[in-house]
SEGUDREN-934041 format. One line per field, with one value per residue (C-alpha): x, y, z; residue in one letter. Coordinates in steps of 0.05 Angstrom, whole numbers, plus 5000, padded with zeros to 4 digits. Example, Ala and Ser with C-alpha at 12.3 -4.5 7.8 and 13.67 -1.06 7.14 Angstrom:
2
x = (5246, 5273)
y = (4910, 4979)
z = (5156, 5143)
zase = (A, S)
This chain:
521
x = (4387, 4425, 4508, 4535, 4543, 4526, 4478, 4537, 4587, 4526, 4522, 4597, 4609, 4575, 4608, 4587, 4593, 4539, 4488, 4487, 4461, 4400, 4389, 4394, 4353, 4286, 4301, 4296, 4226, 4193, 4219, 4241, 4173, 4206, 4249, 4213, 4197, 4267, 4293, 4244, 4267, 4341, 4330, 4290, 4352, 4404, 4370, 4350, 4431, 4455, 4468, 4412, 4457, 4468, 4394, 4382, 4438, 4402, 4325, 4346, 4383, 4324, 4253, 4203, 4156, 4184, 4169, 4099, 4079, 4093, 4032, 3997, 3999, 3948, 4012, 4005, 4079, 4093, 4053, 4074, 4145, 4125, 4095, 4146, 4197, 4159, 4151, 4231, 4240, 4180, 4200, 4266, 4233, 4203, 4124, 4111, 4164, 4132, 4071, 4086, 4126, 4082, 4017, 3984, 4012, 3985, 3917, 3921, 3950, 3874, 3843, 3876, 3835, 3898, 3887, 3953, 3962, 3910, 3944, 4009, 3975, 3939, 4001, 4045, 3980, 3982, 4051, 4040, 3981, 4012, 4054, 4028, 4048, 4009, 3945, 3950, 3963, 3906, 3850, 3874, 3861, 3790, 3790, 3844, 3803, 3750, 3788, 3794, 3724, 3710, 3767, 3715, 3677, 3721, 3701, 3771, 3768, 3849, 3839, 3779, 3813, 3864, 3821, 3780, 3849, 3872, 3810, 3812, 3878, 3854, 3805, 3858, 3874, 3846, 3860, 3851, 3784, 3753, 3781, 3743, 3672, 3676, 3608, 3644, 3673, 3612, 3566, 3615, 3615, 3536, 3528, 3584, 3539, 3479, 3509, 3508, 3493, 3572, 3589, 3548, 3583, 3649, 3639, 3606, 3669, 3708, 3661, 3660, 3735, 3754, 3695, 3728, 3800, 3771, 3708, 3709, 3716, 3653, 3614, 3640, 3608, 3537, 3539, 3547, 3485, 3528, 3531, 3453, 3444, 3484, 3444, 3387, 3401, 3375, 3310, 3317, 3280, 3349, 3375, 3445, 3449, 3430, 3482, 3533, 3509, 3517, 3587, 3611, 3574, 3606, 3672, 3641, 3609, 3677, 3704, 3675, 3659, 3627, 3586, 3559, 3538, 3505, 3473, 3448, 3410, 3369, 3415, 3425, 3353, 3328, 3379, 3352, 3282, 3304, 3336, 3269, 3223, 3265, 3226, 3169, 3197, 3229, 3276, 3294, 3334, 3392, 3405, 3407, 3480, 3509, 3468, 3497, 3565, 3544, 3523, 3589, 3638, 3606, 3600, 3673, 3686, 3627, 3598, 3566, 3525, 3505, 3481, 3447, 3413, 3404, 3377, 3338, 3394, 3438, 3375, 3376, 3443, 3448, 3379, 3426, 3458, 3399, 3390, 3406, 3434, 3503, 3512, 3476, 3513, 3580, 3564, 3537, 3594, 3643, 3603, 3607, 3673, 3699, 3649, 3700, 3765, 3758, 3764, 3688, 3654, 3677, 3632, 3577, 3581, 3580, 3531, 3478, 3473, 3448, 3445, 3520, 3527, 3485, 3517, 3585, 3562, 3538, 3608, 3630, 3581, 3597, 3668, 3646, 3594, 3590, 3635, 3701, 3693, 3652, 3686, 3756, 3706, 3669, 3745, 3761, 3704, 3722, 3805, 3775, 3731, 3792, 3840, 3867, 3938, 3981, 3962, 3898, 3908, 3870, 3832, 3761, 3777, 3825, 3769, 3710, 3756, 3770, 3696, 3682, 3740, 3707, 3630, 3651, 3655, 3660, 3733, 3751, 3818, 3812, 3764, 3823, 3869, 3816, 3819, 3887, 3906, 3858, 3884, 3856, 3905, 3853, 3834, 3906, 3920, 3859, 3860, 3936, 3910, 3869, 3933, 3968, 3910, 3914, 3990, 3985, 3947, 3963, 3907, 3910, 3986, 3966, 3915, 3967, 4019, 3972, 3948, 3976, 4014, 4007, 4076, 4107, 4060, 4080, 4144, 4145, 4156, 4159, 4077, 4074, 4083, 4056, 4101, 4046, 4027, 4100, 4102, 4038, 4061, 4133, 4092, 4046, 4120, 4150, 4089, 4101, 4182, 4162, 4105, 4120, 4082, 4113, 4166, 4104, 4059, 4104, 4166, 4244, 4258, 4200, 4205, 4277, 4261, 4214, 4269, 4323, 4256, 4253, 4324, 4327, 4273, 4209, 4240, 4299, 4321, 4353, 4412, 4407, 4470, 4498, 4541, 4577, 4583, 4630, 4615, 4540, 4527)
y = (2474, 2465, 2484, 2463, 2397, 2376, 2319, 2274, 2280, 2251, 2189, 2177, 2184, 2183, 2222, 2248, 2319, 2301, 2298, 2373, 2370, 2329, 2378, 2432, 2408, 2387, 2460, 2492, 2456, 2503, 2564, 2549, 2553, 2559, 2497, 2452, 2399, 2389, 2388, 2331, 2298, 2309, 2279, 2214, 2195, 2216, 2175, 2117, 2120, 2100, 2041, 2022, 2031, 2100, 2114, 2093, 2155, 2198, 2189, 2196, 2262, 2295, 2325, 2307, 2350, 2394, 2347, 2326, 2404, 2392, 2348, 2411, 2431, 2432, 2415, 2331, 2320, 2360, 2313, 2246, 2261, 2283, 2215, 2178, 2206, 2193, 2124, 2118, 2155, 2128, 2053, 2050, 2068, 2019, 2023, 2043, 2104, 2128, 2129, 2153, 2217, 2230, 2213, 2281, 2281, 2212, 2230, 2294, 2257, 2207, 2267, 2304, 2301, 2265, 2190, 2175, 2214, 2175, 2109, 2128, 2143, 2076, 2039, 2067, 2045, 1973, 1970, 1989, 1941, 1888, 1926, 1930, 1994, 2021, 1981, 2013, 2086, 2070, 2043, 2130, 2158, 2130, 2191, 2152, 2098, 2139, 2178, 2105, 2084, 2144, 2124, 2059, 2114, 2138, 2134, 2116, 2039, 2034, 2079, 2038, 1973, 2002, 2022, 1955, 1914, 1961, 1938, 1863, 1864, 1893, 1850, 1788, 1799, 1807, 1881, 1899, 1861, 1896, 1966, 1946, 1935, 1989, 2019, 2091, 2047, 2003, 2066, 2097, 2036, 2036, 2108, 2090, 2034, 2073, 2118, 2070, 1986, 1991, 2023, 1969, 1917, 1944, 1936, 1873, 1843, 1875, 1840, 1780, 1765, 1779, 1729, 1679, 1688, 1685, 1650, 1714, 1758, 1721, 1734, 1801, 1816, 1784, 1814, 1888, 1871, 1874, 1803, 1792, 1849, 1817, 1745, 1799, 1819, 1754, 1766, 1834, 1842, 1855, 1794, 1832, 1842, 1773, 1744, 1788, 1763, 1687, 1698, 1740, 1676, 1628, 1652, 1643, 1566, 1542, 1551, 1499, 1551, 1593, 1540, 1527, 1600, 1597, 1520, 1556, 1619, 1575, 1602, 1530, 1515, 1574, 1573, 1497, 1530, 1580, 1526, 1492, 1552, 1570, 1558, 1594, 1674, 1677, 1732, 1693, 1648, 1691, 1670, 1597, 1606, 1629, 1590, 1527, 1555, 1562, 1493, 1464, 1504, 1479, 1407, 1407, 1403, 1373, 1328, 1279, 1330, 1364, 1305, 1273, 1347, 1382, 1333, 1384, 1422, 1357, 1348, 1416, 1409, 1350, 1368, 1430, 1387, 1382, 1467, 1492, 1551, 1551, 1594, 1544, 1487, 1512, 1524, 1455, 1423, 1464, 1449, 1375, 1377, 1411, 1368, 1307, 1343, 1304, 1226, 1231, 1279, 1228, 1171, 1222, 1233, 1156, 1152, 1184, 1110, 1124, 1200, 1208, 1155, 1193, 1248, 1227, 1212, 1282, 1300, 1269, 1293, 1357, 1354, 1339, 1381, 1443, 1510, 1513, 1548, 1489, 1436, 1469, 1469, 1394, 1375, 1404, 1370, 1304, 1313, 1333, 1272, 1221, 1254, 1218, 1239, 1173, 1189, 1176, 1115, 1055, 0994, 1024, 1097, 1071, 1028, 1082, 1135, 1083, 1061, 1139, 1138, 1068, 1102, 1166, 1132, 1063, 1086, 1146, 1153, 1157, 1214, 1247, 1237, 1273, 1332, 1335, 1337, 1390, 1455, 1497, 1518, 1518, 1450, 1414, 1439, 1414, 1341, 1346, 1354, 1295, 1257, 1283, 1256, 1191, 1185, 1198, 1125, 1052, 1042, 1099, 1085, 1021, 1039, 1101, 1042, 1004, 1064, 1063, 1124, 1147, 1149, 1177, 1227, 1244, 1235, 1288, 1363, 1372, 1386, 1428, 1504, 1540, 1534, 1527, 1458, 1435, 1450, 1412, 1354, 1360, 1352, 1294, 1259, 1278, 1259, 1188, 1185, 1207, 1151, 1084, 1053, 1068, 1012, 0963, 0995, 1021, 0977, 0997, 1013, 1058, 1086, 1102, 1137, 1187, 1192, 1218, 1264, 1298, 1314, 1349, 1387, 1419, 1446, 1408, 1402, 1351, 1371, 1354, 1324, 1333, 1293, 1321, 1282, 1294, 1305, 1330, 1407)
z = (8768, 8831, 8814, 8878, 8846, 8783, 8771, 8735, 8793, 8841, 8793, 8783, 8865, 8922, 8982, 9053, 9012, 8973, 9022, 9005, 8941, 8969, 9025, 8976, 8938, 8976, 9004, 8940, 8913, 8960, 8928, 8855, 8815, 8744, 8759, 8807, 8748, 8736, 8804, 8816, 8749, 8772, 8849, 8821, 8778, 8826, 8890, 8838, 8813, 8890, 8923, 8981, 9038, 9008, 8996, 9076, 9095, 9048, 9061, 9139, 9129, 9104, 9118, 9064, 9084, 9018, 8972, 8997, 8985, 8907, 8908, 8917, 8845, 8777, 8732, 8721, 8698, 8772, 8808, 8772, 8789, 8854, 8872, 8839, 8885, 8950, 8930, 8912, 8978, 9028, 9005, 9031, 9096, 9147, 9131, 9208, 9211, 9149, 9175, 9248, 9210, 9150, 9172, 9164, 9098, 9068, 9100, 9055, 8996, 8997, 8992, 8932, 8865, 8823, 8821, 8819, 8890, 8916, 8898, 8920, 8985, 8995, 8972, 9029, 9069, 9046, 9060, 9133, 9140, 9172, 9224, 9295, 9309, 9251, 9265, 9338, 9307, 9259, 9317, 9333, 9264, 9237, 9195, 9153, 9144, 9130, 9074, 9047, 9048, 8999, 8948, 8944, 8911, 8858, 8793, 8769, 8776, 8801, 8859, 8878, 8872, 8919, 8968, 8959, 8970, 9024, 9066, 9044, 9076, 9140, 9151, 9146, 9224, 9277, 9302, 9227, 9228, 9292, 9254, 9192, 9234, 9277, 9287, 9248, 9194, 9168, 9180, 9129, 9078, 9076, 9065, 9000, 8983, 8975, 8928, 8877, 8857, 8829, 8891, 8941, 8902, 8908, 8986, 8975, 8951, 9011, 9054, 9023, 9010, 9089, 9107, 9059, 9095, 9164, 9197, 9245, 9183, 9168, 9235, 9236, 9165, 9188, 9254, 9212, 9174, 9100, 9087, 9109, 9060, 9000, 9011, 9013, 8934, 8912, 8923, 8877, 8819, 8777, 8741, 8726, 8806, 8822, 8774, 8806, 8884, 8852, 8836, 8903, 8943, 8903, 8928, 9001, 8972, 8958, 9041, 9086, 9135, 9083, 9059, 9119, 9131, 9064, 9082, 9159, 9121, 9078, 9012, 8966, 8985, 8952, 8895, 8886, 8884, 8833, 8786, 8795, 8774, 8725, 8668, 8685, 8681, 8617, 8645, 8697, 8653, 8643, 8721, 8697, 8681, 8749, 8782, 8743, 8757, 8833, 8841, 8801, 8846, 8909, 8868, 8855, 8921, 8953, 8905, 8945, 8989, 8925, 8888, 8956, 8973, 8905, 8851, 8809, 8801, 8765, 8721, 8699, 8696, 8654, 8606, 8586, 8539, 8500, 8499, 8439, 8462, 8458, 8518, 8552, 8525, 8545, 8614, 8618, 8596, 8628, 8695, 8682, 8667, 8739, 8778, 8745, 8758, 8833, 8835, 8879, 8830, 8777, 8822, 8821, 8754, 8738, 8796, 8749, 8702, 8630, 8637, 8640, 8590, 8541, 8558, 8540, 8469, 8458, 8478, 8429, 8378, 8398, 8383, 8311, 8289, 8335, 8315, 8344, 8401, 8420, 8400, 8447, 8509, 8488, 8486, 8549, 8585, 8567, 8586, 8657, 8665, 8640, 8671, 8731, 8769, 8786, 8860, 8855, 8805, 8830, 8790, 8807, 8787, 8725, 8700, 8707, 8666, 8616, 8610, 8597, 8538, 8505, 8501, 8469, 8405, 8364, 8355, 8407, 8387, 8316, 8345, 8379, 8326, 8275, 8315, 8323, 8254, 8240, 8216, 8269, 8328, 8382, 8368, 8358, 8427, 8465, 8422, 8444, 8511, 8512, 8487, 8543, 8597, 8561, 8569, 8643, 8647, 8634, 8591, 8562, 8545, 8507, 8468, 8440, 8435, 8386, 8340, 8277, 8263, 8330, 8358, 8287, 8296, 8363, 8346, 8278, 8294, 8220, 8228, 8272, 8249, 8315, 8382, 8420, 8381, 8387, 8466, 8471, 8439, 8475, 8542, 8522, 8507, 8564, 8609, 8576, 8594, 8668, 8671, 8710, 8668, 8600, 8585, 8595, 8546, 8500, 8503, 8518, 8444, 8434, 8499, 8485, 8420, 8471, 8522, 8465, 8442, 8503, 8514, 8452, 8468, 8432, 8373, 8357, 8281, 8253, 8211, 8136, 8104, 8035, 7986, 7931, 7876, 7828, 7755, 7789, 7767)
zase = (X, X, X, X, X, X, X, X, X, X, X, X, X, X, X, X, X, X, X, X, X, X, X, X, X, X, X, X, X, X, X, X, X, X, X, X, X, X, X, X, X, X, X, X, X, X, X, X, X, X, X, X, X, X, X, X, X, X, X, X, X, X, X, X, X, X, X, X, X, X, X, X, X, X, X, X, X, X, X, X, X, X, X, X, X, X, X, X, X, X, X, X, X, X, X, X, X, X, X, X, X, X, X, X, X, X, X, X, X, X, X, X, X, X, X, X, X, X, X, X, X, X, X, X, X, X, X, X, X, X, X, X, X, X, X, X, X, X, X, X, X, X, X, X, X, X, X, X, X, X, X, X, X, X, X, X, X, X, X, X, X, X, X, X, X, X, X, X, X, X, X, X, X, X, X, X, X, X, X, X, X, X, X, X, X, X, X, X, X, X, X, X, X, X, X, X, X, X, X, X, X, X, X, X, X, X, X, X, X, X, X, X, X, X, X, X, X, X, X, X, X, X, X, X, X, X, X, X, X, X, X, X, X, X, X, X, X, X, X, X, X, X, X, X, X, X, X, X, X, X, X, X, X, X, X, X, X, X, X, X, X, X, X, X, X, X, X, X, X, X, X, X, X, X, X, X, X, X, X, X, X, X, X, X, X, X, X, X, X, X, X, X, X, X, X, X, X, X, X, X, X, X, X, X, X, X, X, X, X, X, X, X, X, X, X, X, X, X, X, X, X, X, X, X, X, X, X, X, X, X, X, X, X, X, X, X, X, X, X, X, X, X, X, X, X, X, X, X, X, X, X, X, X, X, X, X, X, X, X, X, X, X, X, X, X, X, X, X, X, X, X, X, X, X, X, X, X, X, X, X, X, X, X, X, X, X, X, X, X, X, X, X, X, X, X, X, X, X, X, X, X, X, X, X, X, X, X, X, X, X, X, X, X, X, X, X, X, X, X, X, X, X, X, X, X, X, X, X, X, X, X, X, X, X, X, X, X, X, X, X, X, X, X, X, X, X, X, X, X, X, X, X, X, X, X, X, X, X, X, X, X, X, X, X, X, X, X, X, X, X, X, X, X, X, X, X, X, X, X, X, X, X, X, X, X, X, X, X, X, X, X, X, X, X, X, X, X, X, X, X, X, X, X, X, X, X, X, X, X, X, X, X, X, X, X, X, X, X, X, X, X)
């Protein structure tokens, strides 16, 4: 303990005397051994305690250098405290000055054997990251950069994620990006990547997620050889590998430029192919599913060039529906479903004739006799493919999404209703859901309008026990009030009766009234 000044005068009043105390005590950390835990404990409160301004006079009166040498302890509670004061300390700092006047000591801090030292060090590094001074003291100090490439390596999964982000973010500019693929760098990330396959993948990522940001992130990644040697892992003989390639390229699919890239080096061709072949290597159908979800991503936003250039793959896609492997099934019909979030996958969709027909019936067969799970997802599906946004709102698209409403059944919103007086949680919400979608339409408006019990129901918070329920029904209500549409489909009256709904919000409850009656007991 430090008696110059006690620890509650430095948190009732903050003085130019004071500065003392601090200096005193970063000077005695170096020598105090018995006490060094609590002198850290005491300076973390006492800096935390004063105003920012304060904290500025204080961090520049003093050399850390004192308190970066507690780091070099076995005692954890020492070197928690230790790297919670840095960070109090380092973040009132600009990111550069910290790292032009304690670079030697973060370099040593991403090589000490305490996680937690290692994070503190990278996230002093990520703050720096978009500074130009440090980018040009870092094109100096590859040995930084190497220390960081290793953390990839770490076995805890938070330091790695770190390092991984520390590198996505230096890839997101230029200067950063030529750092990343210098010849030391990328000879450094493939001798981490044959370590391990978690390892290669953890670079993988890194390498795909600054090509997503950047078309030169992308030509920088092929021109190291990495990203010709991820395309290169679907050709493996691992299924589990394969299926995690399918979902680091389906972050690349979804970018024009990416999906170019991937279109140039023959990659959908031979997915296509794959899709195709499926059926004959029985352990190749575990792949089915990410390479369903591959083609629906790039669907979603490219539907016509998929359904022009990749026609096996919608067959396989639609036959799913007929697999009765619920796996299977789900990723079909969430597939479908995100290929008719967009108003042109919707044309594709309907572009198919009697296929999609069908397979809007065994939606709706689905959401009767499958298990819950099932039914939530079958439910899902068919609030993306109806749902249209006023913007996009036009007689051809209206009348497509209302055509798709009429086949799911003789009587689809009796359908709807069933489900959303069901019991189950999971499936009120997702009927509720399709409500909502409904309410966002004209059509869809009127037919609610003329369903008996429909706007009581809507109307009557009484039945719903779980918030979530009554927030779901609060929103299809208030979709309806904010619709230009409403007073035509529903009336003034009715639509007033929604308006006053809304203002009293989700859980409003009406006060009972009672009458004495005398003589009563």
């Amino acid at each position: 303990m430090l008696a110059t000044k006690t620890l509650p005068d430095l948190l009732v009043k903050m003085t130019a005397s004071n500065f003392e105390w601090f200096q005193m005590a970063v000077s005695k950390l170096s020598t105090d051994d018995l006490n060094r835990t609590q002198l850290l404990s005491e300076f973390k409160l006492a800096v935390g305690a004063l105003p920012t301004a304060q904290q500025k006079l204080i961090v520049r009166s003093l050399q850390l250098e004192n308190i970066f040498d507690c780091l070099n302890s076995s005692e954890t509670e020492q070197i928690v405290l230790t790297c919670d004061v840095l960070s109090l300390l380092l973040s009132i700092m600009e990111p550069s000055l910290v790292f032009r006047q304690y670079e030697e000591a973060l370099h040593r801090a991403l090589g000490h054997p305490a996680p937690c030292v290692k994070q503190f060090a990278i996230k002093e590094l990520q703050r720096a990251v978009t500074c130009d001074d440090f980018m040009e003291r870092l094109s100096l100090q590859e040995a930084m950069l190497l220390s960081v490439v290793t953390c990839i390596c770490h076995e805890d999964m938070s330091v790695a994620s770190s390092a991984m982000s520390l590198l996505k973010s230096l890839g997101a500019s230029p200067v950063g990006l030529n750092l990343l693929y210098s010849i030391t760098v990328v000879n450094a990330l493939k001798g981490a990547m044959a370590q391990r396959d978690v390892i290669r993948f953890r670079v993988y990522e890194v390498v795909t997620d600054v090509a997503v940001h950047l078309e030169d992130g992308l030509q920088a990644g092929h021109a190291s050889g990495l990203l010709p040697a991820l395309l290169a892992e679907l050709n493996g003989a691992d299924i589990l590998l394969q299926m995690n390639t399918l979902e680091l390229l389906t972050k690349l699919a979804l970018h024009e430029h990416g999906l170019r890239y991937l279109q140039q080096h023959g990659v959908l061709s031979a997915l296509a192919s794959k899709v195709a072949t499926i059926n004959k290597d029985p352990l190749a159908s575990l792949l089915l599913p990410g390479l369903i979800k591959f083609f629906g991503n790039v669907a979603q936003s490219w539907p016509k060039e998929v359904f022009a250039d990749y026609p096996n793959m919608v067959t396989t896609l639609f036959e799913m529906f007929d697999n009765p492997d619920l796996v299977l099934l789900g990723v079909a019909m969430e597939t479908v479903g995100y290929i008719g979030t967009s108003v042109e996958g919707k044309y594709m969709l309907e572009s198919q004739g009697d296929t999609m027909r069908n397979t809007i019936k065994k939606l709706a067969d689905m959401i009767t006799n499958l298990p819950t799970e099932w039914r939530v997802r079958a439910l899902n599906t068919v609030a993306n493919l109806l749902e249209l946004k006023v913007c996009n709102q036009d007689t051809q698209s209206l009348a497509l999404v209302k055509s798709w409403f009429e086949q799911l059944a003789p009587d689809p919103m009796e359908l709807v209703m069933s489900v959303c007086r069901q019991p189950f949680v999971e499936l009120r919400l997702a009927g509720l859901q399709v409500l909502q979608v409904l309410a966002e339409q004209q059509w869809g408006q009127e037919i609610m309008n003329n369903t008996s019990s429909l706007i009581e129901f809507l109307l009557d918070r009484g039945i719903e026990a779980n918030k979530l329920c009554k927030d779901a029904k609060y929103e299809v209500v208030k979709t309806i009030t904010e619709s230009p549409t409403a007073a035509t489909s529903f009336g003034n009256v009715t639509l007033l009766r929604f308006r006053e709904f809304v203002c009293e919000g989700p859980f409003y409850v009406q006060a009972q009234s009672e009458v004495a009656i005398e003589g009563a007991s």
